[in-house]
C-alpha positions as CSV (number, residue, x, y, z in Angstrom):
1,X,55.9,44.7,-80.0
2,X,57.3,46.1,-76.7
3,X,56.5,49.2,-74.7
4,X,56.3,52.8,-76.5
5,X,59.2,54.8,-76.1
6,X,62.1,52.2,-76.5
7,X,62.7,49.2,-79.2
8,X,62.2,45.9,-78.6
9,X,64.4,43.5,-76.5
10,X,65.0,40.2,-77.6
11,X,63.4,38.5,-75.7
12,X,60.1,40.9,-76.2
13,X,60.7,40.7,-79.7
14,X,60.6,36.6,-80.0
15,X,58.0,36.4,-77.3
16,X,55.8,39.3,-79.2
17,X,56.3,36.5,-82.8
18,X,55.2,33.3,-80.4
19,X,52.2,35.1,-79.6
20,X,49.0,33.8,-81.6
21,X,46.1,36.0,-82.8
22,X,43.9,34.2,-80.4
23,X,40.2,35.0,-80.1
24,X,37.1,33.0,-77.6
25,X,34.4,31.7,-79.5
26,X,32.8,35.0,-79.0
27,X,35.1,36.6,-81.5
28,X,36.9,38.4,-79.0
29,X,40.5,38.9,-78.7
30,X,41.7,36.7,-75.8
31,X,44.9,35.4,-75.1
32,X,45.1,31.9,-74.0
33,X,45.7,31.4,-70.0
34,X,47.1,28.1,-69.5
35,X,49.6,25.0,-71.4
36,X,45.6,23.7,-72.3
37,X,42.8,26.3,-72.8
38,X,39.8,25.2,-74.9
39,X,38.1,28.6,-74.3
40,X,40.0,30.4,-77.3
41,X,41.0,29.0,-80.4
42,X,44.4,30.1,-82.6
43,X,42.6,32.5,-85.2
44,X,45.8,32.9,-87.2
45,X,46.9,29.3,-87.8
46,X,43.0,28.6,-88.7
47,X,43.5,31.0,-91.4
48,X,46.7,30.2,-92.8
49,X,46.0,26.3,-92.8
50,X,42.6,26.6,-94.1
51,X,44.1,29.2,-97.3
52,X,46.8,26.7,-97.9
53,X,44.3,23.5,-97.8
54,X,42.1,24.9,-100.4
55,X,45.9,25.4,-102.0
56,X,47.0,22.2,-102.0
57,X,43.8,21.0,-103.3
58,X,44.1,23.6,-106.3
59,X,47.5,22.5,-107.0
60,X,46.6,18.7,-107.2
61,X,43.3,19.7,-109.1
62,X,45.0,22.0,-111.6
63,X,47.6,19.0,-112.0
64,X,45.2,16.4,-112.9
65,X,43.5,19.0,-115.2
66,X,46.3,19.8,-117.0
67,X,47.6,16.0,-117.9
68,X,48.1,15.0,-121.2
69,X,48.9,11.6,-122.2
70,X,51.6,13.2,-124.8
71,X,55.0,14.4,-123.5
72,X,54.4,16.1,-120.1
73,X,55.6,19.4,-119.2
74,X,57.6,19.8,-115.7
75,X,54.8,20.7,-114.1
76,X,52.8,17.1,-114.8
77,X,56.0,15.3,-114.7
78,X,57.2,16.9,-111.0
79,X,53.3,16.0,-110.3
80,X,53.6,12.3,-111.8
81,X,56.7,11.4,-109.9
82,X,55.5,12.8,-106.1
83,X,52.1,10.7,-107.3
84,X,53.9,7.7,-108.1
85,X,56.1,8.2,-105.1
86,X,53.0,8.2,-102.7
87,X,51.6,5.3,-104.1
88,X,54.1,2.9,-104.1
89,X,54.7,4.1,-100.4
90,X,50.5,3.4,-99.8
91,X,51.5,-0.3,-101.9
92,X,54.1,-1.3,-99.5
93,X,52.5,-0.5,-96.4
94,X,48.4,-1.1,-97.2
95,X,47.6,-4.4,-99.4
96,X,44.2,-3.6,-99.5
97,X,43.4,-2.1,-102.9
98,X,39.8,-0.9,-102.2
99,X,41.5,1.1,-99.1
100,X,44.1,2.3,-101.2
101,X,41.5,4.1,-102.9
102,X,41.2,6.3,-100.3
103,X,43.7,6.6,-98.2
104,X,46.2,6.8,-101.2
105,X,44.6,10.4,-102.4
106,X,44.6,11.5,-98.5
107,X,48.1,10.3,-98.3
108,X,48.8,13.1,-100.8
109,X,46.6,15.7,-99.9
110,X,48.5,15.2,-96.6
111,X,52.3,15.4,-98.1
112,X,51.0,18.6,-100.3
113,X,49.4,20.5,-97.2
114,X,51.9,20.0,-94.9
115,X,54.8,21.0,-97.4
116,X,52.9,24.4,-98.3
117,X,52.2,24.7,-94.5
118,X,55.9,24.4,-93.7
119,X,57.3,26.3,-96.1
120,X,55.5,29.1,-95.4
121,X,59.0,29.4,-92.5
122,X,61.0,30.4,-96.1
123,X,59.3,33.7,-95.8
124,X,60.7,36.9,-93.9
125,X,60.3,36.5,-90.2
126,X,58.8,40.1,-89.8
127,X,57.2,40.7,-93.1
128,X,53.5,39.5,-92.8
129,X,53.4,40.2,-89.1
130,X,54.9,43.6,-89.9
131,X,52.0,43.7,-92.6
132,X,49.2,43.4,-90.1
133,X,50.5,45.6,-87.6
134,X,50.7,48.2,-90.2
135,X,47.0,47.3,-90.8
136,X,45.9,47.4,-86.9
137,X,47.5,50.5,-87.0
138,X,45.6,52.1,-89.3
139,X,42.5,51.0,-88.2
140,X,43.1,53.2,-85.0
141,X,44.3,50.5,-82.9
142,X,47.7,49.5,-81.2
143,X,49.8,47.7,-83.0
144,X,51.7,46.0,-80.3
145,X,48.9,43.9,-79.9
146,X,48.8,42.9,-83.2
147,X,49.6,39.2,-83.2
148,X,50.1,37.1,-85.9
149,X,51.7,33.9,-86.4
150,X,52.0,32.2,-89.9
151,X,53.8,28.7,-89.7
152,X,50.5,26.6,-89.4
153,X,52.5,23.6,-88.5
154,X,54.3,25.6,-85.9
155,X,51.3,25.5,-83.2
156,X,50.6,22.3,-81.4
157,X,46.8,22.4,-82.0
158,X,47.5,22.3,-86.2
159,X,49.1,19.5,-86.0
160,X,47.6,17.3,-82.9
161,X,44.0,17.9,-84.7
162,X,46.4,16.6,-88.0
163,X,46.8,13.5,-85.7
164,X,43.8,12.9,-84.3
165,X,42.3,12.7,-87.9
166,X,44.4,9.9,-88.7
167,X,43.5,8.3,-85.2
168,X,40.0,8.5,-86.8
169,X,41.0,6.9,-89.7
170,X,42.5,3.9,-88.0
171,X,39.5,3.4,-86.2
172,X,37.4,3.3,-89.1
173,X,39.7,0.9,-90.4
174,X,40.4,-1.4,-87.6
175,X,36.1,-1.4,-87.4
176,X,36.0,-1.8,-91.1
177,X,38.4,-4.4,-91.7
178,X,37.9,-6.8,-88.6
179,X,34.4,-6.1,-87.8
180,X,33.5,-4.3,-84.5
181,X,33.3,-7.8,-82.5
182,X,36.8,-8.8,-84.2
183,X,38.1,-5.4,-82.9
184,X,37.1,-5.5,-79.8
185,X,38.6,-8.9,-79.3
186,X,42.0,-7.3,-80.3
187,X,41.4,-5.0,-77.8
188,X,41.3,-7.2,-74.9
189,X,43.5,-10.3,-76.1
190,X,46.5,-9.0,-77.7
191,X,49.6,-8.4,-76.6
192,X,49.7,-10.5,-73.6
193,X,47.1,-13.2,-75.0
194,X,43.1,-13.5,-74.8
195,X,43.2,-14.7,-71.0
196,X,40.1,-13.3,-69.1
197,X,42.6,-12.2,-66.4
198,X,45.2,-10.8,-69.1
199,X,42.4,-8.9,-70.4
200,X,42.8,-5.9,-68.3
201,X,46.6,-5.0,-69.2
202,X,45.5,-5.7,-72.9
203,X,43.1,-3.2,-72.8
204,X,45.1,-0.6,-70.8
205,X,48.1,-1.3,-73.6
206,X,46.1,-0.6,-76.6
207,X,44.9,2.6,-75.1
208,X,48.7,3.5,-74.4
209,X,49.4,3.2,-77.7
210,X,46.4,4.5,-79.7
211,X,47.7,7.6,-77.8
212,X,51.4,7.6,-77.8
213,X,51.0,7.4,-81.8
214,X,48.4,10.0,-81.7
215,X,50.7,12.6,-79.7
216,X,53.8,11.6,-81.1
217,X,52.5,11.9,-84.7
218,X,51.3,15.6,-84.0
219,X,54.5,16.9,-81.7
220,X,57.2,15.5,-84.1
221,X,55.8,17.9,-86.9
222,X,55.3,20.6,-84.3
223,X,58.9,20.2,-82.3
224,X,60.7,20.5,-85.9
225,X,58.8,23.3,-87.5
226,X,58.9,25.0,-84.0
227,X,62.3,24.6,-84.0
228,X,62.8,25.8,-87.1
229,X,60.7,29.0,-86.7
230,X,62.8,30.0,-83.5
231,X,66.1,29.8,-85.4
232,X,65.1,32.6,-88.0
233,X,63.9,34.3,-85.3
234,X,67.2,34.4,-84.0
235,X,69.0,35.1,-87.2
236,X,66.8,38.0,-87.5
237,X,68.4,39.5,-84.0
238,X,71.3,39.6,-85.7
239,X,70.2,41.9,-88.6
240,X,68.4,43.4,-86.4
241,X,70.8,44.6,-83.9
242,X,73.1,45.6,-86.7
243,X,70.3,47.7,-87.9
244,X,69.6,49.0,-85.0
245,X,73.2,50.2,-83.6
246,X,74.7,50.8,-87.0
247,X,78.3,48.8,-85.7
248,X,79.1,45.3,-85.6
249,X,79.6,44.3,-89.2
250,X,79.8,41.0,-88.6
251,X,76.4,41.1,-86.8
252,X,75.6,41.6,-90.7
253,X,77.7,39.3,-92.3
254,X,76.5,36.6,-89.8
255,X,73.3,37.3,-90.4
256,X,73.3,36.6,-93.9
257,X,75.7,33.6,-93.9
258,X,73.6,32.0,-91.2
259,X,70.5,33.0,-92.4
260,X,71.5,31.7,-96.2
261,X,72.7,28.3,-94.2
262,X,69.7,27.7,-92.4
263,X,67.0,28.5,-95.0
264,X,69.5,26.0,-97.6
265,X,69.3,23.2,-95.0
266,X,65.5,24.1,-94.1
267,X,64.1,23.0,-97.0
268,X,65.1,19.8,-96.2
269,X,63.2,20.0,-93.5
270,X,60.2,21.0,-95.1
271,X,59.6,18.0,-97.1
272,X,61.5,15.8,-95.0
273,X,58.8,16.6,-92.0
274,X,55.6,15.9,-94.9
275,X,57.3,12.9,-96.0
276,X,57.4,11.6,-92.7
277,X,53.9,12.7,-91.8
278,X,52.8,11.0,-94.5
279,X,54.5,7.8,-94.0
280,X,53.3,7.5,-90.4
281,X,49.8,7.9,-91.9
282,X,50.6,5.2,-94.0
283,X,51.9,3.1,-91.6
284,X,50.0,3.4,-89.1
285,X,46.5,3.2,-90.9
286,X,48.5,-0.2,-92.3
287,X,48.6,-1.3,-89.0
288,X,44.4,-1.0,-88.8
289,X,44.5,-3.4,-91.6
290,X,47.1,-6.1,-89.7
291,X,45.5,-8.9,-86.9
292,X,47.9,-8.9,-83.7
């Protein structure tokens, strides 16, 4: 993680974790050289998201499998009540039945993916990317620059492209529900009113907004799981530093009280940050459905 010849600072050691495995679309290792780069793509989060899709997908699949219409088990009737949850939430927000069809199941897949995505933050902060440095190494190659980064949800890219899917979706459904010339209408006569000379600012606001959701939807999920991830990184100093001297005891008691603390109230945020996801999905596909 740092130089040879000394241990890691701090802030080597937390900028060394924020590093993604990136690579160009030649396979090559390359690390990204501005805030926007589309020349390299985040190798690790593609990974890890795409693993804990196919997941997500086994879990719901092995689920409806597995139902019975005798007494269920825990696992069918955990399964049955995060169903039933999803779909009353999809009732109250989209009337549409035949929509519900749809975007009920992706409403799901959505909570399910996220949560697995999040929660991989509950594992040790050094133990997979101290797994693949031990790899690199003994392939021959420096381990320093062996990145890895395993909170899908914790890089902006995850969870804008999450966002811009469900833009998708509520274009399909604002074209599906009112027609493309009903749409289009909307787009130039509301909020201000279907004035030729209003049309304009119509236009312009709809934009805003098709975009503000979009980016808001995506950084929310990011700024919190982020968040998150930087906080056990920090707890893990503390250990760490303990470890590494051999004094401070209560580098080591803090570690573990704060660490215990913040993992307790992180899973909160875990399913509170899917539930929310989902919702906006919800809603805002809803919104496809609704005439201004």
């Amino acid at each position: 993680m740092a130089a040879e010849g000394h241990a890691p600072t701090a802030g080597e050691y937390i900028t060394h974790h924020l590093q993604h495995w990136q690579k160009n679309f030649a396979l090559v290792d390359q690390k990204q050289q501005g805030i926007v780069d589309f020349s390299v793509f985040n190798l690790d989060s593609l990974i890890y998201s795409v693993v804990l899709g196919f997941l997500a997908v086994f879990f719901l699949w092995r689920a409806a499998r597995k139902a019975t219409s005798g007494v269920p088990g825990r696992f069918q009737a955990a399964v049955e009540i995060l169903v039933e949850m999803v779909d009353n939430q999809a009732k109250g927000v989209i009337h549409n039945e035949k929509s519900r069809k749809l975007v009920g199941p992706v409403a799901l897949t959505v909570f399910v993916w996220i949560f697995f995505m999040n929660a991989m933050d509950m594992l040790p902060v050094d133990m997979l990317p101290w797994m693949w440095g031990e790899y690199v190494a003994s392939t021959g190659h420096d381990p320093h620059h062996a990145y890895m980064r395993v909170v899908p949800t914790a890089d902006l890219s995850t969870t804008l492209s999450m966002s811009t899917f469900v833009l998708m979706l509520c274009l399909f459904y604002n074209i599906k529900i009112k027609g493309l010339g009903g749409w289009g209408h909307e787009l130039i006569s509301a909020p201000f009113g279907a004035h030729p000379a209003l049309w304009p600012f119509n236009f312009a606001m709809q934009m805003i907004e098709f975009l503000a959701k979009t980016v808001s939807h995506g950084m929310r999920l990011f700024g919190n799981m982020f968040a998150g991830e930087l906080v056990f990184m920090l707890i893990a100093l503390m250990g760490g530093g303990w470890a590494l001297t051999g004094t401070g005891i209560g580098l080591a008691i803090g570690h573990v009280i704060a660490g215990t603390v913040w993992t307790l109230f992180h899973i909160l945020v875990i399913v509170l940050q899917a539930f929310i996801f989902m919702m906006l999905t919800l809603i805002y596909i809803g919104q496809a459905h609704d005439a201004h």
